[in-house]
C-alpha angles and dihedrals in degrees: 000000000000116000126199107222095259138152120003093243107083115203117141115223097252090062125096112233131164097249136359110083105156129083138151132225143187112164096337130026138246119239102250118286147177124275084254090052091050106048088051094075107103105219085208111048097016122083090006098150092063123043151015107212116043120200117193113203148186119230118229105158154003118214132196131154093010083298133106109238101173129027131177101254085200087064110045109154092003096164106173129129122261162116096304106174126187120226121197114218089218116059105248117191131239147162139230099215088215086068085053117230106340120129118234130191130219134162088222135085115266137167106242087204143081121040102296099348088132100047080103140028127273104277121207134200100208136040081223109052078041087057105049091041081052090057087040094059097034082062095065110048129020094253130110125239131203124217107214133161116236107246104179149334135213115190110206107194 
């Protein structure tokens, strides 16, 4: 996993840690950050050299084995709807059929099927349906996976 040089605090997503849930990514992710951090990033001038679309996210869970061994302690029985995505600690390779046969490689979870299903991640509708597809998933490799909601999107191009 790539990381842009922000902010000074370096904690990787993965890694449990007392506050600073928050972080963006394009093609390569922020350390986590505050909400204030976060929101400091400017979509247009900020993190120009790598990407064309930046997703800023809130960090629930972090999965490994089919258990939660981390969970956001600010946001206990948070059920609202939302964009929930699913990141794999470990990069995994797929193709948008549209592009023809070139591999791509993302750290979210994406469908490698239909016509350009995975031009974007997984989204789910619930913390809860991301969660159990996350244990599902951690059951089956040796990887980590992060629950996060979806904040925002701004698309560059």
């Amino acid at each position: 996993m790539e990381y842009w040089d922000y902010p000074n605090d370096k904690t990787g997503l993965f890694a449990s840690s007392e506050k600073n849930y928050y972080w963006c990514t394009e093609n390569r992710y922020t350390y986590l950050c505050s909400k204030e951090e976060s929101d400091q990033i400017d979509p247009w001038n900020d993190l120009q050299e790598y990407g064309w679309v930046i997703s800023s996210y809130l960090r629930y869970d972090v999965i490994e084995h089919g258990e939660v061994i981390f969970s956001n302690p600010e946001i206990e029985n948070d059920e609202k709807a939302g964009r929930f995505v699913i990141i794999r600690d470990e990069p995994f390779e797929y193709t948008i059929q549209s592009w023809g046969e070139r591999k791509l490689i993302s750290h979210e979870v994406r469908k490698d099927e239909g016509f350009n299903e995975a031009l974007n991640p997984v989204f789910f509708t619930s913390h809860k349906q991301a969660l159990r597809k996350a244990m599902e998933l951690s059951m089956k490799d040796d990887c980590q996976y992060i629950v996060c909601r979806q904040l925002g999107s701004y698309d560059r191009h």
